[in-house]
C-alpha positions as CSV (number, residue, x, y, z in Angstrom):
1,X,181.5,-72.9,72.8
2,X,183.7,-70.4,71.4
3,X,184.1,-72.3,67.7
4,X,180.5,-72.4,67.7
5,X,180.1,-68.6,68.7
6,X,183.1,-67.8,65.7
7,X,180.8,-69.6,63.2
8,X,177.8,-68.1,64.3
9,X,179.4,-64.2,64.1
10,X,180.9,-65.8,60.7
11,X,177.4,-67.1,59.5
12,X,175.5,-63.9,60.5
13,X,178.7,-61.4,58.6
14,X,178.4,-63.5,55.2
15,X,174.4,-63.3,55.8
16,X,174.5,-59.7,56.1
17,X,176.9,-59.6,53.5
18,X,174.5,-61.1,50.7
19,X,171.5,-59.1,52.3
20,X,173.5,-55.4,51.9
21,X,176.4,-56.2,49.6
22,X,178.9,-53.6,49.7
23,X,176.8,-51.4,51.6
24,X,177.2,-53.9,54.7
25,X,179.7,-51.2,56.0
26,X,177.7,-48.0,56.3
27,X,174.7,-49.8,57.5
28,X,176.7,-51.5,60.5
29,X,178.0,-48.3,61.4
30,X,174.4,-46.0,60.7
31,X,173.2,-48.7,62.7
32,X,175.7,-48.1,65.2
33,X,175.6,-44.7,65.5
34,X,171.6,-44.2,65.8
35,X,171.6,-47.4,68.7
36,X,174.3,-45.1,70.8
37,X,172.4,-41.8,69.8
38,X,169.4,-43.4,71.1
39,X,170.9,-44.9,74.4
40,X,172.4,-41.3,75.2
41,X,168.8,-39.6,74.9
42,X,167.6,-42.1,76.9
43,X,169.6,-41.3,80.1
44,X,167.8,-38.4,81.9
45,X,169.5,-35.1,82.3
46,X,169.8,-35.1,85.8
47,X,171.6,-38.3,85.5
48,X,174.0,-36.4,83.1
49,X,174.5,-33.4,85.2
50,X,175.7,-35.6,87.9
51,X,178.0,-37.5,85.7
52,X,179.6,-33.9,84.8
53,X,179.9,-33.2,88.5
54,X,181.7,-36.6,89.3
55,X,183.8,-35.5,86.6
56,X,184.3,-32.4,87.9
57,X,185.5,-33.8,90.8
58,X,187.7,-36.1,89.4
59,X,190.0,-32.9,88.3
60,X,190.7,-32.4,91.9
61,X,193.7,-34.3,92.4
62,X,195.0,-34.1,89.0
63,X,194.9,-30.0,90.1
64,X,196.9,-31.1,93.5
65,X,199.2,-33.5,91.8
66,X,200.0,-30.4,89.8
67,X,200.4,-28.5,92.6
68,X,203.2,-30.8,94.1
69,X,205.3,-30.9,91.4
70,X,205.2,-27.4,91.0
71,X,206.2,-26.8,94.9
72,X,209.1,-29.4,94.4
73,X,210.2,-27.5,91.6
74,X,209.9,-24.3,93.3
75,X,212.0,-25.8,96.2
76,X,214.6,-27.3,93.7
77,X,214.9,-24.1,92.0
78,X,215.4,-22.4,95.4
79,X,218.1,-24.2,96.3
80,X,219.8,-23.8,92.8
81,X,219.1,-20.1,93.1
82,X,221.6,-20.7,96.3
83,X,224.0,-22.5,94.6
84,X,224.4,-20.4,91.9
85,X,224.5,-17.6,93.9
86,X,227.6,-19.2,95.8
87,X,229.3,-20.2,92.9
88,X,229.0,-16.5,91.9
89,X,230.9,-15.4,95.0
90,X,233.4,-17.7,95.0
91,X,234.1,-16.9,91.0
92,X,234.5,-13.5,91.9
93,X,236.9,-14.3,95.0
94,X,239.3,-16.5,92.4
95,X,239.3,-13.7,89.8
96,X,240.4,-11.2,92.4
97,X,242.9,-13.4,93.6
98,X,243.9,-13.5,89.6
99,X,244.1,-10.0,89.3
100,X,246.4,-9.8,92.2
101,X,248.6,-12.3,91.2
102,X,248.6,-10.5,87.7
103,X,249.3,-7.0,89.0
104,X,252.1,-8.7,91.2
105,X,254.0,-10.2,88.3
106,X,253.6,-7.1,86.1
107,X,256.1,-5.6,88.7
108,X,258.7,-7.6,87.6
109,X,260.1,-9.1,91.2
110,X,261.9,-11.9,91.6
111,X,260.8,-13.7,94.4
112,X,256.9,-13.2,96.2
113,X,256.3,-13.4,99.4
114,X,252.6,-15.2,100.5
115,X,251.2,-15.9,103.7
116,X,254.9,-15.9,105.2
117,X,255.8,-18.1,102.6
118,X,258.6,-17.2,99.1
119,X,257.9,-18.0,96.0
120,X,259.5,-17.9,92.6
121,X,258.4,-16.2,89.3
122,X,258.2,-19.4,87.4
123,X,255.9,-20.7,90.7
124,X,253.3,-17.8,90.4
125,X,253.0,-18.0,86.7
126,X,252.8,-21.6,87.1
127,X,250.0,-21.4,90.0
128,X,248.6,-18.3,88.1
129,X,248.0,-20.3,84.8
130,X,246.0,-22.9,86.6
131,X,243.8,-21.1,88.8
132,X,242.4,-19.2,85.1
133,X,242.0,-22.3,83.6
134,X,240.3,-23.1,86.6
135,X,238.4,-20.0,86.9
136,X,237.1,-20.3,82.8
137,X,236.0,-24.0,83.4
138,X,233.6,-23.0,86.9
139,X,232.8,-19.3,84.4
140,X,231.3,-21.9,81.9
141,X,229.9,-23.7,84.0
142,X,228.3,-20.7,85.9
143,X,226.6,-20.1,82.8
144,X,225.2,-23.2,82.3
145,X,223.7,-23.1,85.5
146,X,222.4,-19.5,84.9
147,X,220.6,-21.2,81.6
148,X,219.3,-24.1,83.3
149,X,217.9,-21.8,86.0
150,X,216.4,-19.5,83.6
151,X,214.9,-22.4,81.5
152,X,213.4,-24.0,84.6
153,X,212.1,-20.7,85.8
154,X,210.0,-20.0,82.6
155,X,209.0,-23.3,83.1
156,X,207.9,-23.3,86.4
157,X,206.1,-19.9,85.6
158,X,204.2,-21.8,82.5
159,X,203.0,-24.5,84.8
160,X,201.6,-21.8,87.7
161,X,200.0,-20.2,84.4
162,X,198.4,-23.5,83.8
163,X,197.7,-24.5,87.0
164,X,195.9,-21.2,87.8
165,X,193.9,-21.6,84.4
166,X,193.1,-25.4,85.8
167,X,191.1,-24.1,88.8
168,X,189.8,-21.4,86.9
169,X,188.4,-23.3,84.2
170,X,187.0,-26.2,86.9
171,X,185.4,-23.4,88.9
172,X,183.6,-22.3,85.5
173,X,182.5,-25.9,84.9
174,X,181.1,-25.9,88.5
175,X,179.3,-22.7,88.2
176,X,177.6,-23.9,84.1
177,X,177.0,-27.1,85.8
178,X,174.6,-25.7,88.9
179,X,173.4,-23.2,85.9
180,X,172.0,-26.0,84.4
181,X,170.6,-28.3,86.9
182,X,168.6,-24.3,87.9
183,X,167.3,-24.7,84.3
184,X,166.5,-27.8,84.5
185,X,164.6,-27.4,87.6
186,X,163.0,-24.8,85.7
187,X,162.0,-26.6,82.8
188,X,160.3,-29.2,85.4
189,X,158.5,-26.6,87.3
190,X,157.1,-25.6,84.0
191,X,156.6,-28.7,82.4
192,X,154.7,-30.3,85.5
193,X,152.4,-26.5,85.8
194,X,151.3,-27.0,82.5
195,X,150.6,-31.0,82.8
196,X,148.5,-29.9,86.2
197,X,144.8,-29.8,85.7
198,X,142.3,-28.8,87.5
199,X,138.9,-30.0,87.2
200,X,136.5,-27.1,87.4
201,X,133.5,-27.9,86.2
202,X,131.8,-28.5,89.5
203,X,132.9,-24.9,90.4
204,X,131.1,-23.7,86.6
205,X,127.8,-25.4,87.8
206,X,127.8,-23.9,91.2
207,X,128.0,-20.4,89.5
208,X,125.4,-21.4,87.3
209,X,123.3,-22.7,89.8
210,X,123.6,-19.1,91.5
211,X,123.1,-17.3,88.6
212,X,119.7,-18.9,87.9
213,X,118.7,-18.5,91.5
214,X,119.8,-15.0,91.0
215,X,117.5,-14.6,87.9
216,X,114.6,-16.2,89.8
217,X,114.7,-13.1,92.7
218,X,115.1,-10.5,90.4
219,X,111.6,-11.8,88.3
220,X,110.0,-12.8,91.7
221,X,111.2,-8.7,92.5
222,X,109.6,-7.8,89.3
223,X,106.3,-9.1,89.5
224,X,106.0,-7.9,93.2
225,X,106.2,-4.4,92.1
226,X,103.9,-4.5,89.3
227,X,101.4,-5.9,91.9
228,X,101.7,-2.4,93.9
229,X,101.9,-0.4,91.1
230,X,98.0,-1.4,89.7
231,X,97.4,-1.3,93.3
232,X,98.1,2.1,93.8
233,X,96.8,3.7,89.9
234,X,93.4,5.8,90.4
235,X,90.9,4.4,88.5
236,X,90.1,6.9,85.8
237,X,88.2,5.9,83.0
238,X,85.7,3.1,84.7
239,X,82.8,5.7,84.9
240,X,81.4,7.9,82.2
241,X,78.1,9.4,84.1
242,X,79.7,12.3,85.2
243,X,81.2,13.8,81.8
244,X,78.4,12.9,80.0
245,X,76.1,15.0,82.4
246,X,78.6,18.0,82.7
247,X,78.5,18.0,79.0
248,X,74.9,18.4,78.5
249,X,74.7,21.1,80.8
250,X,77.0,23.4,78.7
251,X,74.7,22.5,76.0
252,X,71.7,23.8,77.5
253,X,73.7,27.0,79.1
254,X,74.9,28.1,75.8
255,X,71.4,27.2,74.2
256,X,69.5,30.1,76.5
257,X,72.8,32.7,75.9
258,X,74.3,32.2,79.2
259,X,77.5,31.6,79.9
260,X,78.8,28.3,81.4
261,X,78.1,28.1,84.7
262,X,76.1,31.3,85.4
263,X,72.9,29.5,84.8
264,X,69.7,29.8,87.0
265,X,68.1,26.9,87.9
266,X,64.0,26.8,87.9
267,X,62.5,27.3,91.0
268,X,66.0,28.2,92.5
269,X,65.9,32.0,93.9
270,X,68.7,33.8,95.6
């Protein structure tokens, strides 16, 4: 099974080999590239967002791991603090037993009396020489441990420097991350409002409907009223007897020098 899947891979590289030629390359890896770009936009946000907080999470003990070794380290250095503190008495005891021995040769006795016990010139030189060799071997390495303690120090402050930064920055990626997924909400609150829609055409026909009914009344109304109003008009106009008549007595006043309306009638006596 696995000769014949080698030849196959080999047959399919020598046919893409002919098909591209010495572009084979590039197009295996454009190809590549745009299948992986593809499969990333395919995976939903939210999906992503909760990838980022797994990984977010996944700083926690990494951030306590580092906070282990830097409490060892502060315990360790504590207790070389100590030491080196000790050390530093004790150097300090041997040099002022040095400096006594010193001042008690400089007087030039012969014999030396300590702790109820005599001793010789050439016996305090002798034990004088080897407690400062002594005392230059523990100075140096006093100093040594004064440099190691330093070093460690600075490094134990870099590391609290780092770890501080650690929690910071993984608190900023917590807050960015719930920033997002707030967007994103967003963006789907938005995105489904504007997909929403709402059929209102039954609600345009009802208004319509209304308006028309509306329109109706108001020329019902209108013919009503001009009913009344020819009704109610006094009828002037339908009869012209009575100018006529009025008319042709003025003519006959003004014929016999009268004036209008002071004419006597025949046969009619005050």
């Amino acid at each position: 099974m696995l000769k014949k899947g080698l030849i196959a891979a080999g047959g399919l590289a020598m046919l893409l080999g002919l098909v591209f030629g010495r572009d084979m390359t590039s197009y295996v890896k454009t190809t590549v590239g745009w299948v992986n770009s593809t499969v990333k936009d395919a995976v939903p946000v939210q999906f992503e967002l909760e990838r980022a907080r797994k990984m977010i999470q996944g700083l926690g003990p990494e951030i306590s791991r580092h906070k282990r070794e830097i409490a060892r380290e502060e315990l360790d250095l504590r207790k070389l603090a100590a030491q080196v503190q000790q050390d530093e008495q004790k150097l300090a005891k041997n040099w002022s037993e040095i400096e006594t021995l010193k001042g008690d040769l400089s007087r030039g006795d012969s014999n030396f009396v300590y702790a109820g016990h005599t001793y010789t010139v050439k016996q305090v030189e002798t034990d004088l020489t080897n407690r400062f060799e002594r005392y230059r071997t523990r100075e140096a390495t006093m100093q040594k441990l004064n440099m190691i303690l330093a070093a460690r120090q600075r490094g134990l402050d870099a590391a609290q420097e780092k770890l501080k930064a650690m929690i910071a920055a993984k608190r900023q990626l917590e807050v960015e991350v719930e920033n997002l997924e707030a967007r994103l909400k967003m963006v789907e609150v938005a995105k489904a409002s504007s997909e929403f829609h709402i059929d209102d055409s039954q609600l345009s026909r009802t208004r319509q409907l209304l308006s028309d009914i509306e329109s109706r009344i108001e020329v019902d109304a209108q013919l009503v009223n001009a009913d009344d109003l020819v009704l109610d008009e006094i009828p002037v106009g339908t009869s012209t007897e009575p100018v006529k008549i009025l008319d042709q007595i003025a003519e006959y006043e003004k014929s016999k020098g009268q004036e209008p309306g002071n004419a006597k009638l025949v046969g009619v006596e005050k």
